[in-house]
C-alpha positions in Angstrom: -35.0 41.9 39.3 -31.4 40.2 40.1 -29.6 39.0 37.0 -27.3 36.4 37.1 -24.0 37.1 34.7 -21.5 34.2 34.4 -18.3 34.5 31.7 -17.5 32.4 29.4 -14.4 31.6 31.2 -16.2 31.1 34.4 -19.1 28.8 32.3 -15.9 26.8 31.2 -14.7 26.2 34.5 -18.3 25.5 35.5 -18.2 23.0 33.2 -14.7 21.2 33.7 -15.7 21.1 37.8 -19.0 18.6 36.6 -17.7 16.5 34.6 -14.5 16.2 36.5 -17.2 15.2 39.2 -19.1 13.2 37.8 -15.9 11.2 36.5 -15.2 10.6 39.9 -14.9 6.6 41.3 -15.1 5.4 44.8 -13.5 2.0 44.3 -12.4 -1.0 46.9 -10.5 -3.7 46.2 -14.0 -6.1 46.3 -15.6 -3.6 44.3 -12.3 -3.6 42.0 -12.4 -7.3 42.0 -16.2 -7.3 40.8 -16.7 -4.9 38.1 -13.2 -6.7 36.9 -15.3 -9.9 36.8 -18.6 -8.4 35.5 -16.5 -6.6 32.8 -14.1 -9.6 31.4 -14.3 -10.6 28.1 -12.2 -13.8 28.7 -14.9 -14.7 31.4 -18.0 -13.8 29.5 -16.5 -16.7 26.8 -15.9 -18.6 29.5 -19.7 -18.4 30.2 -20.7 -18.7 26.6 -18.7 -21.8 26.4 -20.4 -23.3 29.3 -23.7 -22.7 27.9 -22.8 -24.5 24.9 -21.4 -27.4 27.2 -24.9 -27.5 28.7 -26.3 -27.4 25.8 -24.2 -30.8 24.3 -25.6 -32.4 27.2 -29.1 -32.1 26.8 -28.3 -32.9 23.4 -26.9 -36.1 24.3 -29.7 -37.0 26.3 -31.9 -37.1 23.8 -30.0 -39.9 21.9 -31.6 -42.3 23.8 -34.8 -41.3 23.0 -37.3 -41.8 19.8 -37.0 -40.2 17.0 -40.6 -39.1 14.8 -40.2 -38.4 11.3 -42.2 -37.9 8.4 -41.5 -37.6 5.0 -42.6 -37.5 1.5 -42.0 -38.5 -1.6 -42.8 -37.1 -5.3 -42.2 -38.7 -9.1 -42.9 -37.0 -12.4 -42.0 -39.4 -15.6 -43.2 -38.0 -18.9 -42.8 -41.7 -20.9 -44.7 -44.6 -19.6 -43.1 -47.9 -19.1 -44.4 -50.6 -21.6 -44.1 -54.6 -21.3 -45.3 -57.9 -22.1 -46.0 -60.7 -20.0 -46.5 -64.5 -20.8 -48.4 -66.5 -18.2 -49.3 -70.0 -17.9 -53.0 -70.7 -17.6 -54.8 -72.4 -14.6 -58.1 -74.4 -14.7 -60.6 -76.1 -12.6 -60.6 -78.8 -10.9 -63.6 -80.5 -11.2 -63.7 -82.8 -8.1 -62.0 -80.3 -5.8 -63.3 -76.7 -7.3 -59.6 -75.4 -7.1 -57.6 -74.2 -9.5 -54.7 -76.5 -10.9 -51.5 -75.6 -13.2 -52.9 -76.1 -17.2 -50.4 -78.6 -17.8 -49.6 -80.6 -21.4 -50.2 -84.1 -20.5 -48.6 -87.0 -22.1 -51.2 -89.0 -24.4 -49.8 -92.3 -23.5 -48.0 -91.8 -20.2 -50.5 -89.1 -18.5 -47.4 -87.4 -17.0 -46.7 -83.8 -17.3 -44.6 -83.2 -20.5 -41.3 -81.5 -19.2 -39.4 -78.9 -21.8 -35.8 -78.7 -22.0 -35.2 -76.5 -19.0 -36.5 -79.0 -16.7 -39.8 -77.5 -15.9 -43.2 -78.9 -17.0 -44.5 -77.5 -20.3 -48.2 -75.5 -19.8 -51.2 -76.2 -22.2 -52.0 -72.8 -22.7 -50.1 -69.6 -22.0 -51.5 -65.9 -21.5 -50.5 -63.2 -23.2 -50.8 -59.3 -21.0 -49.5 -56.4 -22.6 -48.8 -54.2 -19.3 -48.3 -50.4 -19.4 -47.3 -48.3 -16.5 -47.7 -44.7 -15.7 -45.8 -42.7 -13.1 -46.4 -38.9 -14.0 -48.3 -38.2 -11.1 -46.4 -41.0 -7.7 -46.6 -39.9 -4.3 -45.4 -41.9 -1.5 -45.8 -40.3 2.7 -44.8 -41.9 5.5 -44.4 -41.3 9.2 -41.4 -42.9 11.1 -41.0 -44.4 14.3 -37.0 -44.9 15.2 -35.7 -46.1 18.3 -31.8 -47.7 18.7 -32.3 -50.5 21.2 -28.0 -51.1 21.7 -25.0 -48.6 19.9 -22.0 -50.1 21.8 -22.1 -48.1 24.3 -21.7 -44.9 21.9 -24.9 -43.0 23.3 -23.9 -43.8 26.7 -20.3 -42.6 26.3 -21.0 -39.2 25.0 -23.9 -38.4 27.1 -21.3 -39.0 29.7 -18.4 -37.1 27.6 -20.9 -34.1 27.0 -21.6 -34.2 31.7 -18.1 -33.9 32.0 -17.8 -31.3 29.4 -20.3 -29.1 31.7 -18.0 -29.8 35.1 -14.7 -28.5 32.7 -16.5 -25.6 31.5 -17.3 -24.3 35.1 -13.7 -25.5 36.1 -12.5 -22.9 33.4 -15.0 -20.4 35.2 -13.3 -20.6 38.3 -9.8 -20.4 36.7 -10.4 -17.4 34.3 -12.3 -16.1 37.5 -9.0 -16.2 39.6 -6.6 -14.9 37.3 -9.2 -11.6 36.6 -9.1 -11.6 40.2 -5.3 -11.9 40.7 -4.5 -9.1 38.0 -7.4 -7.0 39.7 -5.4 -7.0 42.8 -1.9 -6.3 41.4 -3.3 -3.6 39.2 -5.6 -2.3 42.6 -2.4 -2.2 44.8 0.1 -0.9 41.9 -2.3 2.2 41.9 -2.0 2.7 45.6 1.4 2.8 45.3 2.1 4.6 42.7 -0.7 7.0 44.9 1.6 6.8 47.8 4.7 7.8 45.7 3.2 10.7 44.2 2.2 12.1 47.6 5.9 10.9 49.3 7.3 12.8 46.1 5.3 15.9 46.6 6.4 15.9 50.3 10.3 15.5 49.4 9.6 18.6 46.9 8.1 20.8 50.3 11.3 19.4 52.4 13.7 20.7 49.7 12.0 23.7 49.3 12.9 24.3 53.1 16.3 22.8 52.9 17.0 25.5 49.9 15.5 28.5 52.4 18.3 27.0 54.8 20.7 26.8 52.5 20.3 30.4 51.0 19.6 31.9 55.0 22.7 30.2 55.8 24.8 32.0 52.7 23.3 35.4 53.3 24.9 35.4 57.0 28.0 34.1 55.6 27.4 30.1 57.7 27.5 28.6 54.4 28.4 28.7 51.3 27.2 29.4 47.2 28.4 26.1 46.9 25.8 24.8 49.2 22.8 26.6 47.9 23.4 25.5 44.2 23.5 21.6 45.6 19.9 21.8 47.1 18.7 23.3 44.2 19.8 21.0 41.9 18.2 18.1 44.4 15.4 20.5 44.6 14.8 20.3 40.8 15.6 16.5 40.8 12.7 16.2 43.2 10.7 18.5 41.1 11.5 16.3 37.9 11.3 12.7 40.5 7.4 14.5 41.1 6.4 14.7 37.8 7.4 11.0 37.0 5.7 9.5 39.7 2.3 11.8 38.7 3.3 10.6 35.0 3.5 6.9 36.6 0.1 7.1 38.7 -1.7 8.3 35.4 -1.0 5.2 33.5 -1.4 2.9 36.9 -5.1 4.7 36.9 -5.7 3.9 33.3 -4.8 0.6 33.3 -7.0 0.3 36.9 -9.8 1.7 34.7 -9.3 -0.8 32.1 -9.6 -3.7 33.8 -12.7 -2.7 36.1 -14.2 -1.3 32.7 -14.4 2.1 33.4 -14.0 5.0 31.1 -10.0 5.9 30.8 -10.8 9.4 31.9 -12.5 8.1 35.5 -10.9 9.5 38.8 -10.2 6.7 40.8 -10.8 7.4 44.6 -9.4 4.4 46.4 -11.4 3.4 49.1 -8.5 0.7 50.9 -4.9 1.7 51.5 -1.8 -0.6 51.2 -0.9 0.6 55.0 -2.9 -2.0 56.9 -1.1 -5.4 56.0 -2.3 -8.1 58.1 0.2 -11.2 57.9 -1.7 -14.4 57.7 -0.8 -17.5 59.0 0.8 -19.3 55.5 1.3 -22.4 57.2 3.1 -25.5 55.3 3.2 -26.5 51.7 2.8 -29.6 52.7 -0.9 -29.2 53.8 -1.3 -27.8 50.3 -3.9 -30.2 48.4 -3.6 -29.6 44.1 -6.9 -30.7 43.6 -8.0 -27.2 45.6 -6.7 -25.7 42.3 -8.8 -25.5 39.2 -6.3 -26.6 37.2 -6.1 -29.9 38.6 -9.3 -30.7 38.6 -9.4 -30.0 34.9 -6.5 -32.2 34.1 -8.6 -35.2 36.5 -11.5 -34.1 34.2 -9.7 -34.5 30.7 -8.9 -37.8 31.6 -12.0 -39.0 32.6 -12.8 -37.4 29.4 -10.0 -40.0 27.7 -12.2 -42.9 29.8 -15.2 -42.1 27.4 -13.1 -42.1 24.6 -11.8 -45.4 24.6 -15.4 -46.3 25.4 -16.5 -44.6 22.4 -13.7 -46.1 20.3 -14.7 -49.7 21.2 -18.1 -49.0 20.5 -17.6 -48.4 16.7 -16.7 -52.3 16.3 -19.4 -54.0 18.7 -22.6 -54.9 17.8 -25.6 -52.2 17.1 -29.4 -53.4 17.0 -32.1 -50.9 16.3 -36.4 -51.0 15.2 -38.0 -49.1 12.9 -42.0 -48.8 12.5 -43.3 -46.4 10.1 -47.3 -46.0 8.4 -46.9 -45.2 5.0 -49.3 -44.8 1.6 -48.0 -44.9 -1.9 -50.7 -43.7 -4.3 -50.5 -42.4 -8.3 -49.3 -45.6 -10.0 -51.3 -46.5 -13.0 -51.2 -49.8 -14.5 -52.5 -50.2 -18.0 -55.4 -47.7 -17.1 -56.2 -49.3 -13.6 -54.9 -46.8 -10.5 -53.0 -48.4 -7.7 -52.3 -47.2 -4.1 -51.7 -48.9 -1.0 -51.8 -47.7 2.6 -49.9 -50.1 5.7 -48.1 -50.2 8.7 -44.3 -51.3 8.2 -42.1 -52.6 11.1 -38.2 -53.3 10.4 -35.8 -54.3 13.2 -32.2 -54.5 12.1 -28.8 -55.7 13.6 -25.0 -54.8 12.7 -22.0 -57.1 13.7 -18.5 -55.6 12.8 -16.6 -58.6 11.5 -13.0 -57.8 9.8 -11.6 -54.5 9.7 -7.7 -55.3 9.1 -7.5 -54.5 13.2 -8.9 -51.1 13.1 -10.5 -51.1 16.1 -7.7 -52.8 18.2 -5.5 -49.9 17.3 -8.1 -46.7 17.2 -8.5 -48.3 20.9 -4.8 -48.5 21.6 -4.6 -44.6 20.4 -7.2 -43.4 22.9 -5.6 -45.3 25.7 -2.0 -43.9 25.1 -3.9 -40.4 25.0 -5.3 -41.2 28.8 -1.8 -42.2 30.0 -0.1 -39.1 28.7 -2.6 -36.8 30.5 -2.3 -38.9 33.9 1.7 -38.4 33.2 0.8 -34.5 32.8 -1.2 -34.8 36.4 1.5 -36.7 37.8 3.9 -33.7 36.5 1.6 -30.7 37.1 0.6 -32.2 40.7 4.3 -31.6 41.6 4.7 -28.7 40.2 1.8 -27.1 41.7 3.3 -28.4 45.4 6.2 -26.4 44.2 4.6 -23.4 43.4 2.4 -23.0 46.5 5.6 -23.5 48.8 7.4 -21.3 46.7 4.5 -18.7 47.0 4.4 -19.2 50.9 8.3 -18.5 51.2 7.9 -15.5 49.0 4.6 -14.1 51.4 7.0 -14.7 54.7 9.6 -12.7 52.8 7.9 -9.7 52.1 6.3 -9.5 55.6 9.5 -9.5 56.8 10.7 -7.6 54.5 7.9 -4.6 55.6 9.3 -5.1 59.1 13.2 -4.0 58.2 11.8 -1.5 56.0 10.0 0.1 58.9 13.1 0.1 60.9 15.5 1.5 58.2 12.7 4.4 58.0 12.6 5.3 61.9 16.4 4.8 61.7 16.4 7.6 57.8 14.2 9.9 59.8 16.4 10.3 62.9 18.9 10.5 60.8 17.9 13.4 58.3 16.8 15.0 61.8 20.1 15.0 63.2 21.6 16.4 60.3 18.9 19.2 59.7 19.8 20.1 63.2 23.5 20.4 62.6 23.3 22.1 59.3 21.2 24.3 60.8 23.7 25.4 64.0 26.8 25.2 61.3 28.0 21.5 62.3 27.1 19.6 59.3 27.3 20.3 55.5 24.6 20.1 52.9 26.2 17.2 51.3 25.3 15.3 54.5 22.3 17.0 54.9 20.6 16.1 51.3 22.0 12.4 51.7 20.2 12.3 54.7 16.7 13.2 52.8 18.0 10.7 49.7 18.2 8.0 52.3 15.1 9.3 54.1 13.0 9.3 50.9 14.7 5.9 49.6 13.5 3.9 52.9 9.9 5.4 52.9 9.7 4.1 48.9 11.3 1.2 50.4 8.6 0.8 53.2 5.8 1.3 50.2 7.1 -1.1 48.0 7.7 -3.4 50.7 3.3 -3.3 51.7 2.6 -3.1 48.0 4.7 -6.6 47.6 3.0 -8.3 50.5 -0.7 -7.4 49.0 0.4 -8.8 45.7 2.3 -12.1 47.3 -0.5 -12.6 49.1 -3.0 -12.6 46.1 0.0 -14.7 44.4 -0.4 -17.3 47.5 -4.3 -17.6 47.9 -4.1 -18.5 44.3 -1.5 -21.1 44.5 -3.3 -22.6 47.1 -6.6 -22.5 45.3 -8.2 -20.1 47.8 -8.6 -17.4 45.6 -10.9 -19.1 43.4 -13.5 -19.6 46.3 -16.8 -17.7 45.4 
């Protein structure tokens, strides 16, 4: 029977290689661009915040409709209530049957004798001790409640809490295109810094060569010691230039990681490359329309929002009308040893007219109307400012497009040039001082050329979001 031995060293390896794999990440820049959106914490509040904005408005809603209530009511006194009452007497009438006022009459006149006070003096008065016991009262009732007219208050916040919902997906859609925005720079930066890594490694390799040169060249007396120690001290520049740019692509991965929520430790494989650049057509600022931006549209929002609350200002000094019905029964009253409850149906319609409040209303209104002109002053302002921006941001695309073009050329030009000057060195009709500036200025215009594609992805994101485009879903 085989047995399968493996060392601990080997078992640690073993080890390393899984997990290394398994930390492994395929990543586009859409897949960059949607893990950065699921992952957000900005947007998830932004989410939360528009459920709550939904939520206001179905609360508003229901301002316009009845509201049921019941309620009840309990009283405990431990010491009666005692009182005396005097009451004039009523008797008979004998012709009519109905009872008449038991009035002193005059003897002489036959008038009602009137007492001091004005008021006609009774015959006989009755005397009723009262006692009243409230240990045990109870009153429940259940409430009917509808407003019938507010002012306009119920109308203006239902229609403040609708355009609360359209600014909390407006805020979506901005939050949305700035994740988006630093996805990209962050997306491209690592590419780069990818790019510059393996442009430093290759400047290492060509050193190495130039430094074989160099030291062939001295051994057969065509050059000398001079020359060796100069390409190795740009070899070991190079050397140091590589560990930089691997230092550099380590923290551009990291922060790649971060902002697609991925563990800091992931390998990122990019899936796109910063060497196909496509120039689009950037057209005019002038075709540029601000309200494609979110922004705009939330500054038009807020002052539609300011609308409402003038509206809602006003409302507090107009009129308010509003009815009542509720079925209620009171019950555990005692009066002088008799129980009393009664049961009934209650209606109450009531009505509200501000008269005189020392002009508050005039000015509370002139407050929220001052409000709405500085925010259409802020559109005004932001409106050319945006205009600004997005022709800005198409001058600055058409710059770096053109500014890949000369790179490329300064690079074809380097490469013939370190080229011609590897071939002289090497047949004893150049130096090395000519020789290494010729790979400086070689390595200098392929950085240049990287830079230059790395620029155009992120003036491009810069544009489409100027111009509002990158917000589309």
């Amino acid at each position: 029977m085989n047995k399968l031995t493996i060392t601990i060293p080997v078992l640690a390896l073993l080890i390393a290689l899984s997990f290394r794999a398994n930390a492994q990440q395929q990543l586009s820049l859409e897949q960059c661009r949607k893990m950065a959106i699921e992952k957000n914490e900005d947007l998830k509040i932004a989410g939360i915040q528009a459920e709550q904005a939904r939520r206001q408005l179905s609360l508003a809603r229901t301002y316009r409709l009845p509201s049921l209530s019941a309620s009840g009511t309990g009283l405990y006194m431990s010491k009666n209530f005692e009182m005396e009452m005097i009451l004039p007497t009523m008797v008979p009438n004998l012709t009519t049957g109905q009872l008449e006022p038991n009035l002193l009459i005059h003897p002489i006149s036959g008038n009602p004798v009137i007492g001091p006070d004005g008021n006609p003096i009774f015959n006989m008065y009755a005397w009723m001790p009262l006692e009243i016991n409230l240990s045990g009262t109870y009153m429940a009732s259940v409430g009917l409640e509808q407003p019938i007219y507010t002012g306009g208050k119920i109308s203006a916040g239902s229609k403040m809490a609708k355009i609360g919902t359209e600014m909390a997906s407006e805020n979506i859609s901005l939050k949305r295109g700035t994740i988006i925005a630093e996805a990209d720079n962050a997306y491209w930066t690592f590419i780069s810094v990818g790019s510059k890594v393996k442009l430093a490694d290759q400047a290492v390799k060509m050193l190495e060569e130039v430094v074989q040169l160099a030291r062939n060249s001295t051994e057969v007396g065509m050059a000398s010691r001079n020359d060796l120690l100069k390409a190795q001290v740009e070899y070991n520049n190079a050397v140091l230039n590589l560990q930089k740019a691997r230092n550099g692509y380590e923290l551009s991965r990291m922060n790649l990681c971060r902002i697609a929520g991925l563990p800091p430790a992931t390998q990122i494989i990019a899936t796109d490359t910063v060497i196909e650049v496509n120039r689009p057509d950037a057209g005019s600022g002038q075709a540029f329309s601000p309200a494609a931006r979110p922004e705009y549209r939330l500054l038009e929002k807020s002052i539609s929002m300011e609308d409402q609350n003038i509206r809602m200002a006003r409302s507090e000094y107009l009129p308010t009308a509003g009815v009542q019905a509720s079925y209620s029964h009171i019950g555990g009253i005692e009066i002088t040893g008799t129980d009393f409850d009664n049961t009934g149906f209650n209606v109450i319609a009531s009505l509200k007219i501000p008269l005189f409040h020392w002009g508050q209303g005039m000015q509370k209104i002139k407050v929220a109307r001052l409000e709405k002109e500085m925010k259409e002053l802020e559109l005004t302002k932001y409106r050319k400012l945006m205009q600004l921006e997005a022709e800005q941001a198409r001058l600055n695309l058409e710059l770096a497009g053109e500014r890949i073009q000369l790179s490329k050329e300064a690079l074809e030009q380097a490469a013939e040039n370190l080229r011609i000057s590897r071939d002289n060195y090497e047949v004893g009709m150049g130096t090395i001082t000519d020789l290494l500036i010729a790979q400086t200025q070689w390595q200098h215009a392929f950085t240049e050329v990287i830079d230059a594609k790395t620029d155009f992805r992120i003036k491009e994101t810069d544009w489409l979001k100027a111009t509002g485009r990158l917000f589309e879903e």
